[in-house]
C-alpha positions as CSV (number, residue, x, y, z in Angstrom):
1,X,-62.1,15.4,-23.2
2,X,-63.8,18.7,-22.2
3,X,-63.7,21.5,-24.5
4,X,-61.0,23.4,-23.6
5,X,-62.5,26.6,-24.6
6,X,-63.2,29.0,-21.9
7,X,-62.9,32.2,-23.3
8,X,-65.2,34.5,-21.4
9,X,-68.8,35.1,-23.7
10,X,-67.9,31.8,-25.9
11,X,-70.4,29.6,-25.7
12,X,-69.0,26.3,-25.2
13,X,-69.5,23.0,-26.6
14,X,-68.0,19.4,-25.2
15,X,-66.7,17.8,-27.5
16,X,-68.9,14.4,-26.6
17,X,-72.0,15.7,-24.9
18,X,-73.0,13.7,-22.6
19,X,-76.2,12.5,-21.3
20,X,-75.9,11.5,-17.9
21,X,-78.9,10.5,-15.3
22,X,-79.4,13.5,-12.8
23,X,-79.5,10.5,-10.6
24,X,-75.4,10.7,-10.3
25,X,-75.4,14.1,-9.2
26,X,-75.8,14.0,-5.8
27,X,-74.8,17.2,-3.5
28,X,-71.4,18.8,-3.5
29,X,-72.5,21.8,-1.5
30,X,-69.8,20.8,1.4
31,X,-66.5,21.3,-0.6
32,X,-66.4,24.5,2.0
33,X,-65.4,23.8,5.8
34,X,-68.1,24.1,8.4
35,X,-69.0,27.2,10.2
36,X,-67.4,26.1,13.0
37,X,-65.7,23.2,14.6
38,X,-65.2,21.5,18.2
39,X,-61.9,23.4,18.9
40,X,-58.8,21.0,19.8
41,X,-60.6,18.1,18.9
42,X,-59.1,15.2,17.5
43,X,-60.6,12.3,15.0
44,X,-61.5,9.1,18.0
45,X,-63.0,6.9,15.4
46,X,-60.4,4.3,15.5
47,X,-56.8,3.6,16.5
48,X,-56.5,3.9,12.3
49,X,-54.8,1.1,11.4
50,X,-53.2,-1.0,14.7
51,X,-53.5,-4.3,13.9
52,X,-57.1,-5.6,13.1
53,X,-58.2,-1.9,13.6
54,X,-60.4,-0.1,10.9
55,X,-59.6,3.4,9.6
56,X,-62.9,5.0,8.8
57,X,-62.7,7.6,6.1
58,X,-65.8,10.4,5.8
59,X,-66.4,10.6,1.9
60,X,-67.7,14.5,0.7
61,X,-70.3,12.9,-1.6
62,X,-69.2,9.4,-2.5
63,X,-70.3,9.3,-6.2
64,X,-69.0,12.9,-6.8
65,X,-66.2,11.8,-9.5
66,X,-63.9,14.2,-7.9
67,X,-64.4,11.4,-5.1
68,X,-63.8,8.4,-7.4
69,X,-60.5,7.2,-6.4
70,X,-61.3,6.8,-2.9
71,X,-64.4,4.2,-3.3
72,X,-62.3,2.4,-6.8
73,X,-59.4,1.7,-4.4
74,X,-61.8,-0.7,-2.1
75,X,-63.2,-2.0,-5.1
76,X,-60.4,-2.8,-6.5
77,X,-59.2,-4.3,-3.2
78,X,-55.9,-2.2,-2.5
79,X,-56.5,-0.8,0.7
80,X,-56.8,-4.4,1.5
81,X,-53.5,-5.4,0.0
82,X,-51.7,-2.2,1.7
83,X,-52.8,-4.4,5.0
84,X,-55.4,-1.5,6.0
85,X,-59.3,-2.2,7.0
86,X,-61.5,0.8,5.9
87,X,-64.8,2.0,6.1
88,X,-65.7,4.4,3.8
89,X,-68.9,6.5,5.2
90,X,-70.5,8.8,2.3
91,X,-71.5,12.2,4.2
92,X,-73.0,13.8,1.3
93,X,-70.7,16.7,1.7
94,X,-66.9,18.1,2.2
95,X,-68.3,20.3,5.4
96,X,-70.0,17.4,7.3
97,X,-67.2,15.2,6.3
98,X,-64.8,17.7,7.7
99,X,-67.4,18.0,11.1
100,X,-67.3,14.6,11.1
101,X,-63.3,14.1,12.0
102,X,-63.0,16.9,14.0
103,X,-65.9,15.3,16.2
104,X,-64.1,12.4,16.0
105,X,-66.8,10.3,14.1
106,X,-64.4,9.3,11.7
107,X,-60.2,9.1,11.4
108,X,-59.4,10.6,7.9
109,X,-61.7,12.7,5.1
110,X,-61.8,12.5,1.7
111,X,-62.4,16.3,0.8
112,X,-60.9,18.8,-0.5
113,X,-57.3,20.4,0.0
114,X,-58.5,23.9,1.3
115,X,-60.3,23.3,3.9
116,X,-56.2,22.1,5.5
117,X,-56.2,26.1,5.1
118,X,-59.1,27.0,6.4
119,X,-58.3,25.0,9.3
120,X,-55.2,26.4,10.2
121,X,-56.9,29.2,10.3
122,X,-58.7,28.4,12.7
123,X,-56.1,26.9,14.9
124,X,-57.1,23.6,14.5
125,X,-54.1,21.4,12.7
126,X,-55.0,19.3,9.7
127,X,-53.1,17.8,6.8
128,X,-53.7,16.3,3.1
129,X,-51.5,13.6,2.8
130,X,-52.4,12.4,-0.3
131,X,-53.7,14.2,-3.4
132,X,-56.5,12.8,-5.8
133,X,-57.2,15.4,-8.3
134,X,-55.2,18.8,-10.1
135,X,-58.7,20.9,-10.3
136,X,-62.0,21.4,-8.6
137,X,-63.9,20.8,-11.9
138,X,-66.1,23.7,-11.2
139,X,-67.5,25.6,-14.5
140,X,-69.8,29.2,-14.4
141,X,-72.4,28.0,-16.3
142,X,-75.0,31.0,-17.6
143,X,-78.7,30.9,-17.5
144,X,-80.1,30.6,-21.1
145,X,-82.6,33.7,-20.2
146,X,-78.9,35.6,-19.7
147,X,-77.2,34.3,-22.6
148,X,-76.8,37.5,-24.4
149,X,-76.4,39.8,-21.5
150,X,-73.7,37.9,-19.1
151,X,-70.7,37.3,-21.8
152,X,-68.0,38.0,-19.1
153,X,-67.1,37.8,-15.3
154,X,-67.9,41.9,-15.0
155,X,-71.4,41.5,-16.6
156,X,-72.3,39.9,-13.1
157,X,-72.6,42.9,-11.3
158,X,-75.8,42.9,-9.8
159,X,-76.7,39.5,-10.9
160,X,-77.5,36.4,-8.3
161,X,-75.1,33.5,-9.0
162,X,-76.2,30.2,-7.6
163,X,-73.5,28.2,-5.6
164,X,-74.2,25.2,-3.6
165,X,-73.7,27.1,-0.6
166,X,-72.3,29.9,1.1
167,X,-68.8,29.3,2.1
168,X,-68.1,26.3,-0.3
169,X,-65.5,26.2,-3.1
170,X,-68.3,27.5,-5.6
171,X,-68.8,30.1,-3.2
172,X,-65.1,30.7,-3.5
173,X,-64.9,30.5,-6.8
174,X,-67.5,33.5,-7.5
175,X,-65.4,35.7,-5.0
176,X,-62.5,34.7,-6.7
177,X,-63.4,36.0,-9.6
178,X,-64.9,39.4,-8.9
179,X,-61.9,40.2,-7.2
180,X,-59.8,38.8,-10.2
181,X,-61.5,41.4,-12.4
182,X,-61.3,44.6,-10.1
183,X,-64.8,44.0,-8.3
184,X,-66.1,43.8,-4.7
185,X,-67.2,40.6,-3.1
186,X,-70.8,41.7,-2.8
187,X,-71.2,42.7,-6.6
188,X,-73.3,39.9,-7.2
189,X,-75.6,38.4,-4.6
190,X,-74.8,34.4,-3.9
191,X,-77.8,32.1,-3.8
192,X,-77.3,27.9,-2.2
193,X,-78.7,26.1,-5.4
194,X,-77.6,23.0,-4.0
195,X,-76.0,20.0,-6.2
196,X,-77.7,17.6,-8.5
197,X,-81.2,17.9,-9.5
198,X,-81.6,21.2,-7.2
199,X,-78.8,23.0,-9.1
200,X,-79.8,21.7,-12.9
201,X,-83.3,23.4,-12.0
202,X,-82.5,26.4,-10.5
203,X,-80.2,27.0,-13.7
204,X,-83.3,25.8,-16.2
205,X,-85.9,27.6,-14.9
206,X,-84.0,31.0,-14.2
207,X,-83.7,31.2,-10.9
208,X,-80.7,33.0,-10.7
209,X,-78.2,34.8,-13.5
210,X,-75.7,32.1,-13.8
211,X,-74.3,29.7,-11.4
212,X,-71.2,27.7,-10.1
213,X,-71.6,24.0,-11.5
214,X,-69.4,20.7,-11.8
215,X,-70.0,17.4,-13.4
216,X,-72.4,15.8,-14.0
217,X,-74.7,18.6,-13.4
218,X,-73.4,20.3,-16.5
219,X,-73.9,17.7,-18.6
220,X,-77.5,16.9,-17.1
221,X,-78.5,20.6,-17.7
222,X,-76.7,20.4,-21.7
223,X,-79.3,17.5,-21.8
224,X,-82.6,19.3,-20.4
225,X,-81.9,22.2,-22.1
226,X,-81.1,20.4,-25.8
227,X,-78.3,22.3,-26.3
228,X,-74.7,23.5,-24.7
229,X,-75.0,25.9,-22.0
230,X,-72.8,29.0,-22.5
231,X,-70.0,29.2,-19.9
232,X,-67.8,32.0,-19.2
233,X,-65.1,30.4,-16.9
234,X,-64.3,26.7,-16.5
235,X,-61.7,24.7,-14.8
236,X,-62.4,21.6,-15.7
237,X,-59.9,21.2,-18.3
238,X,-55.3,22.3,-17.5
239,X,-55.7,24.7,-20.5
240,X,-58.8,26.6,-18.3
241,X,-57.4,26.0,-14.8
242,X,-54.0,27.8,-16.7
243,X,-56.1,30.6,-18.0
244,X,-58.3,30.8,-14.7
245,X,-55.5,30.3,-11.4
246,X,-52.3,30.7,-14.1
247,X,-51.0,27.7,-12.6
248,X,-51.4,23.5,-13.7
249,X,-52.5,22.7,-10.3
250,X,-54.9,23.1,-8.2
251,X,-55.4,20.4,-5.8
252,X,-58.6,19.7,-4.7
253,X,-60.3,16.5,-3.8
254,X,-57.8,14.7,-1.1
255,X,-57.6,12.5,1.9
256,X,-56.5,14.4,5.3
257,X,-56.7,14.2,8.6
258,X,-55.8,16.1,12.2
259,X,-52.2,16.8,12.4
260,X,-52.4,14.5,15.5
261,X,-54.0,11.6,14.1
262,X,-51.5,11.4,11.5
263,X,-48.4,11.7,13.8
264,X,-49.9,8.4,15.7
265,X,-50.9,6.7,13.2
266,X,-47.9,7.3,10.2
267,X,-48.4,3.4,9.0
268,X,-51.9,3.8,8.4
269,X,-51.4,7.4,6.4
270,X,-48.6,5.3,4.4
271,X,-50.5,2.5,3.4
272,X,-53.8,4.6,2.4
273,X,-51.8,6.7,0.4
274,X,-50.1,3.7,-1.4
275,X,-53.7,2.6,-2.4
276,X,-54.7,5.9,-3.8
277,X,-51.5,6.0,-5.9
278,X,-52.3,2.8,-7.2
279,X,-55.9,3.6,-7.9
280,X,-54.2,6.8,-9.7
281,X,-52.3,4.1,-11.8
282,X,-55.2,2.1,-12.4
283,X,-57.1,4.8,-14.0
284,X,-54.7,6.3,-16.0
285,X,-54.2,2.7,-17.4
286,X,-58.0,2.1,-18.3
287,X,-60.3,3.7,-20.0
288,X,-63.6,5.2,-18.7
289,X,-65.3,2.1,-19.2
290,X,-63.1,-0.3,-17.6
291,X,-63.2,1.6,-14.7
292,X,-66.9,2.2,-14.5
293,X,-67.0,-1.6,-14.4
294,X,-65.3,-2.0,-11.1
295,X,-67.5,0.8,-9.5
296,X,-70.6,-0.1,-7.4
297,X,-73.4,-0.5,-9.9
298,X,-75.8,1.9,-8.3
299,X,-73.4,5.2,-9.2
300,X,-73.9,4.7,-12.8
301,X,-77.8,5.9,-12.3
302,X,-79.1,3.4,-14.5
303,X,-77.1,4.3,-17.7
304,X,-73.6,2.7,-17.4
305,X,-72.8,3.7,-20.8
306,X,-73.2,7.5,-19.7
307,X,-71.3,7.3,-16.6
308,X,-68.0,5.4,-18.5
309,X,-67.9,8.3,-20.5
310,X,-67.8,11.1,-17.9
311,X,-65.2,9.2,-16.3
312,X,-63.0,8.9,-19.3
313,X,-63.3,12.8,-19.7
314,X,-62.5,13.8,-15.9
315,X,-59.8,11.8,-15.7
316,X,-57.4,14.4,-17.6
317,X,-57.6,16.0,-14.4
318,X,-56.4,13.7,-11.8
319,X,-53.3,13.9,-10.5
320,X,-50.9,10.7,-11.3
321,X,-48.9,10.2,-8.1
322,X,-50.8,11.6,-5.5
323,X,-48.1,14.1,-5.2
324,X,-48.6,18.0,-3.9
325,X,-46.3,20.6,-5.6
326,X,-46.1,24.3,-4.0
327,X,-47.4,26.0,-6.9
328,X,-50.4,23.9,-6.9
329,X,-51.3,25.1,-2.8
330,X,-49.8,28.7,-3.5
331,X,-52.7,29.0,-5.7
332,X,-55.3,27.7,-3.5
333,X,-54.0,29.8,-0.9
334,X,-54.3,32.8,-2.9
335,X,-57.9,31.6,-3.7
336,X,-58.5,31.4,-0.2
337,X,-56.8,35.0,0.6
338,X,-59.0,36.5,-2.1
339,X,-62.0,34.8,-1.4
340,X,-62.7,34.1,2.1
341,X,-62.7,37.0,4.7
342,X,-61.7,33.9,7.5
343,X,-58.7,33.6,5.8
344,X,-57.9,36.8,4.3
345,X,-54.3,38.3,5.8
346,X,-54.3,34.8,8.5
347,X,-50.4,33.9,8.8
348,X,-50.1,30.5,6.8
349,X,-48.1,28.2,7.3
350,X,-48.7,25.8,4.2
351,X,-45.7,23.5,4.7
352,X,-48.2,22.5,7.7
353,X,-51.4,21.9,5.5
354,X,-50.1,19.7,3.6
355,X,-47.5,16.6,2.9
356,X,-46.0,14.3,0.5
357,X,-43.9,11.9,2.8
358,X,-46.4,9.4,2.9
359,X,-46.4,9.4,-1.3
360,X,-42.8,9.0,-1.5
């Protein structure tokens, strides 16, 4: 499991490091919605789910782990046995997964929760109706030319934090936290770092201050740098997500579609949704290995071994029943309030983001 200390200047150390290929970590810079969307448009792709049709889900970085569930469950063949055809599409990123079904490329995304509020405020109707994971796994990781000078959230004043890019959760998260501790949004300047290899080097070589990272990139940067990077807030882990958002959830990745889509299509929502609570089931069930053995070969980057392990630590924080609770999207909300100026005082309305009827 991750280390669940998070205290802010403690330098942190996993309790099983873990040396995984920079090959697995490939962009998450899309976990934020796009700039802008085709207003009133509604997800074409398919007639998701009338007989012998296929629902086509848009995947915000397929081997992303906060992903996992949605590729396992058509490994392990239960969309299939919920009678629904899929076709998962990896788009590399939550924002052109999210472009995706408003353009109507695709029927449903597999992305994360807040972008249902970001949305709404826009006027454009879109629902989770199935949860996947309790955290966004994000961690402020510290360059090692900083380590002695940036031992807390106020110390970044002036500083250039590294996010994968500008409006995404990471982005969020930085705002979130200068406003948490009685500073202005613009106190440190944000730099897009990118995922994966782009983020692990901008971190190494100093490009910026400190940045907003997730696995595996964390892990990957423990590895190039030959020791344990110090980190001064981390969510990975309930006891930091407790300390961080003071609540236990904080849903993030998800499948959800157009408000619209759902209402036509109500048998396909239920029958995805069944398949992601069984996947849930499945890997709380199995250890890290087991279930890296029913995942496409290719995500394990050419060390297996490496990638069982990761999996076996993340999966403290995935949610068991696919369930939403309303303390869990009162506190993304208030992320979102804090954080992003588009949603900021926006009436909403998050019984309308959001549902658990096709979990029941």
């Amino acid at each position: 499991m991750f280390s669940s200390a998070n205290r802010q200047g403690r330098r942190v150390f996993l309790a099983k490091p873990l040396a995984v290929v920079a090959g697995l970590a490939l962009a998450l810079s899309a976990c934020g919605a796009p700039q802008s969307a085709p207003p009133g448009q509604e997800g074409t792709a398919g007639s998701g789910g009338a007989s012998g049709e296929t629902v086509t889900i848009g995947i915000g970085g397929q081997t992303l782990l906060t992903y996992l569930p949605t590729t396992l469950a058509q490994e392990l063949g239960y969309y299939e046995e919920e009678g629904v055809k899929v076709d998962l599409q990896d788009l590399q990123g939550g924002s052109k997964a999210l472009t995706a079904m408003i353009g109507g490329s695709t029927d449903v995304t597999s992305g994360y929760y807040e972008h249902t509020i970001q949305m709404q405020a826009k006027k454009q109707p879109v629902k989770a109706f199935v949860n996947m994971n309790l955290s966004s796994g994000l961690a402020l990781v510290v360059a090692e030319k900083n380590k002695d000078s940036i031992k807390s959230v106020a110390d970044l004043k002036g500083k250039n934090v590294g996010v994968t890019s500008p409006g995404s959760s990471t982005d969020m998260f930085v705002k979130y936290l200068l406003s948490n501790n009685g500073m202005k949004l613009d106190d440190a300047a944000i730099s897009a770092i990118g995922a994966g290899s782009s983020a692990v080097a901008a971190v190494e070589q100093g490009q910026v201050d400190a940045a907003v990272m997730l696995e595996p990139d964390v892990t990957v940067l423990a590895k190039r740098l030959g020791t344990e990077p110090t980190i001064i807030q981390d969510v990975r882990t309930p006891e930091g997500l407790k300390e961080v958002f003071g609540t236990d959830a904080w849903p993030s990745s998800s499948l959800y579609a157009t408000s619209g889509w759902l209402e036509k299509n109500p048998e396909s929502a239920k029958k995805l949704a069944s398949a992601i609570k069984k996947t849930l089931q499945f890997i709380a069930d199995h250890s890290g290995e087991e279930i890296a053995a029913e995942m496409p070969e290719a995500f394990a980057g050419g060390d297996p071994e490496q990638y069982a392990k990761v999996i076996e630590e993340m999966k403290v924080a995935l949610s068991k029943d696919g369930a939403f609770t309303e303390e869990g999207v009162q506190a993304v909300l208030e992320t979102q309030r804090v954080a992003n100026p588009e949603v900021g005082d926006a009436e909403i309305k998050l019984e309308e983001t959001y549902t658990n009827e096709f979990v029941k």
